[in-house]
Every structure is written in structure tokens, then in C-alpha cells.
N, C-alpha and C positions, 0 to 999 in steps of 0.2 A: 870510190866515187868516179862517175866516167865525164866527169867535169873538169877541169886543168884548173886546178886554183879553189875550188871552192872547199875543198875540206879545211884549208889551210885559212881562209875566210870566216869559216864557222868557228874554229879554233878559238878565231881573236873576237870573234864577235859577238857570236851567238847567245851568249847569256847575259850582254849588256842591256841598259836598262833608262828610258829618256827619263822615269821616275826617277832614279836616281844620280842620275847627269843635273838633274834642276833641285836634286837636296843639296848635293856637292857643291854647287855653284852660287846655289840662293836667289837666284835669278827669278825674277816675275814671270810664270810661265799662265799662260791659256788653255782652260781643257774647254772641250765642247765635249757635253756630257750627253746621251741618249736623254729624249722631252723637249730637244731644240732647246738644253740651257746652257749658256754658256759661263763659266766663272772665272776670274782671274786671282790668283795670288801667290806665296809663296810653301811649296812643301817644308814642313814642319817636322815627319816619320815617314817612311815607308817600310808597308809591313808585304807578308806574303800576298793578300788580295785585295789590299786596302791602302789609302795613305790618304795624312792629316793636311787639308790644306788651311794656310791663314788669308783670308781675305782682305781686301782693302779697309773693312772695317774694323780689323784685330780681330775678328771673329775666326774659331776654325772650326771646320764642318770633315768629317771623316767621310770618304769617298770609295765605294768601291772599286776596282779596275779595269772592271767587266761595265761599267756605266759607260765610261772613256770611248769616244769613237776617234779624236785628235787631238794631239797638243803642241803647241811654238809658243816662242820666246815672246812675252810681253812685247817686246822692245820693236819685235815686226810683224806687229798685228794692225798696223795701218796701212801696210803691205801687203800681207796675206789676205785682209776679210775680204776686199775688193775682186781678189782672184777666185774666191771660191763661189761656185756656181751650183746652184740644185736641179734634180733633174724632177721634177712635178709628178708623174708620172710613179716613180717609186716613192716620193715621199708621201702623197695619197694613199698606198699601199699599209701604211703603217704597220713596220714590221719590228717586231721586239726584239730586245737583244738575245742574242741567241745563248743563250748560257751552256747548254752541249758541247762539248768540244766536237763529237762526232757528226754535231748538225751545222756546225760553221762551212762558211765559204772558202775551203783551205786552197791556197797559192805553196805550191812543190818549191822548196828553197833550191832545187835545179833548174826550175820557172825562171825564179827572180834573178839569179845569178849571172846570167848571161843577158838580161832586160838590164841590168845593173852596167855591167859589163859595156856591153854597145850603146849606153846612155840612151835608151828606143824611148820616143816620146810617149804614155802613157796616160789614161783618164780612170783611174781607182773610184767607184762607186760604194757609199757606206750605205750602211741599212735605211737611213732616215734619208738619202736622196742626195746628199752632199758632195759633187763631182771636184778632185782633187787632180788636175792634169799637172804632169812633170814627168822629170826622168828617179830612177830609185839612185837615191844619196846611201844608203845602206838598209842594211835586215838585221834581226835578229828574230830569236824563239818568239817573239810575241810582239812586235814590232817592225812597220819599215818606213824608212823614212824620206821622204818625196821634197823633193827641189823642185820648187815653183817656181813662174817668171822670174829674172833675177837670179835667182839660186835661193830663194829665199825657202829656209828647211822645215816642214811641215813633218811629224812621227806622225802618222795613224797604229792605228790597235790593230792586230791582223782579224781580233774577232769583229771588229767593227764592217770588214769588207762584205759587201752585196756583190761587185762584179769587179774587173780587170780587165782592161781592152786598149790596141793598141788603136794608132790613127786608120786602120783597116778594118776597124771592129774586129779583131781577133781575138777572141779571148783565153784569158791564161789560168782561171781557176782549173783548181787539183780535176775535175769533175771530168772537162774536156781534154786536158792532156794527158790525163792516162791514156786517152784513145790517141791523141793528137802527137803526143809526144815531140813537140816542137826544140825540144833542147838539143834533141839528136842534131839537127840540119845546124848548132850553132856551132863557130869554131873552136870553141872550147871543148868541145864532147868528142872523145876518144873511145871507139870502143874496147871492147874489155878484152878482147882475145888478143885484139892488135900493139892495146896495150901492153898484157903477158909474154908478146914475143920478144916487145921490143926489151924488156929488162934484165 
């Protein structure tokens, strides 16, 4: 990795899971589900693409994970709803969830890792329009998790993302940095010959 720090980040990270941060815990959690609905209660199972939520009314409804575009804690959702803002514009567009892995809107874990890193203030766009500004609290394979106003921690779906841009409009999908390749100019990026000499 020509990143200082990130393989060793993926290590402890990468395969952790907010689904199962809120079985462990029991905690009231919020999903905002794709159809602008949103439900609250408590996870029950979580399976490989699905998991049982109980609702407020004892009820539990099995959810796919591919629906999911964000979830936070019950507890600061009189915190969160007010910060999040929709952009009209794409959510007119109504764009379905993308169930292709190879047709999502992928962000390079070399992207986010140095965005992470220099805490860069950031505005994550989901498919239905939903604008999520912070800095990244952490990532994982399917996951990353954004500190609102406050530090208040918001997980989005990675498949949920539309676009990625910082206060310059720059934007950080897989798409444009291939060509863009912005991780290089970060301090963390070492090149790779430079690094062979130095070992």
C-alpha cells in the first residue's frame, strides 16, 4: 500500500459491521431505508444480506441491506434529522438502488483514508438526494461513517452513495481519481521505489 497507515487500518477495520455494533449493543437504532421511509427499532438477527428489525410496535419486519442508505443511534436523531439536508435536484431524478456491485458509485479506500486522516470537511450525496456534510469517523468494506455537526456519527451504505465532494467541489468517486489520483499529493503517500530503497 503506498499509504502510511492504511493497510494496518483495514486490518482492524475493514470487516466491521454498524449492523452488528447495534445487535451487540441493543440500542435503538434508525435506518433510512430507499422510498424515503424511514424506520426505527431494535436489530433482532443479522444475516449475510438481510437483518430482523423489532419495531416500536413489537413487530419485526426482515430488511434487506442493499435497501439501507443510513443508520444512527436512536438516541441522536433529534440531532441528526435537522442536519440533514436534500439536494431537489437529484432526488427528482429518482434513481434506484443500484444492486450491481460493478454499477455503484465506488470511493478508493486510498480516497477515503487520507479525507479521514486530515478530518477534510465533506458533503456525501446518496441516491435519493439526501446530503450528509462531516468529516469520515471511520470506513469499512461496506460502510463509512460520517461525524455531523457536533460529532454527532451518522454510518451511510457505500452502496447508497450518488457523489462525494469536498467544500471545492472536488470530487472523490473511484471514477475521477483514477484519472485524478489525488491520494498521491497526500502526506501519507509514499512512493513505492522510494519506499524499496528506503528498507
Amino acid at each position: 500500500m503506498p499509504l502510511i497507515g492504511l493497510m494496518e487500518y483495514l486490518d482492524e477495520n475493514y470487516e466491521s459491521s454498524v449492523f452488528e455494533s447495534f445487535l451487540k449493543s441493543g440500542n435503538q437504532a434508525v435506518f433510512h431505508l430507499n422510498g424515503h421511509r424511514i424506520v426505527q427499532g431494535s436489530l433482532r438477527a443479522v444475516e449475510r444480506f438481510d437483518f430482523i428489525l423489532e419495531t416500536g410496535d413489537g413487530k419485526e419486519e426482515s430488511t434487506l441491506k442493499h435497501n439501507v442508505k443510513m443508520v444512527y443511534d436512536a438516541s441522536l436523531s433529534s440531532g441528526i434529522r435537522p442536519l440533514l439536508k436534500t439536494d431537489n435536484n437529484i432526488k427528482a431524478q429518482n434513481f434506484k438502488p443500484i444492486l450491481s456491485g460493478a454499477g455503484r458509485n465506488h470511493i478508493k479506500n486510498k480516497t477515503l483514508f487520507p479525507l479521514m486522516k486530515d478530518r477534510t470537511v465533506l458533503f456525501f450525496c446518496l441516491l435519493e438526494g439526501e446530503i450528509i456534510k462531516g468529516i469520515i469517523l471511520g470506513f469499512s468494506r461496506y460502510e463509512i461513517t460520517v461525524g455531523m455537526k457536533g460529532g454527532l456519527p451518522v454510518t451511510i451504505l457505500r452502496h447508497a452513495v450518488y457523489d462525494l465532494r469536498d467544500k471545492r467541489k472536488k470530487c472523490f468517486l473511484k471514477r475521477i481519481q483514477q484519472i485524478k489520483k489525488d491520494w498521491k499529493s497526500s502526506s501519507y503517500y509514499i512512493e513505492a521505489n522510494i519506499s524499496a530503497r528506503n528498507q
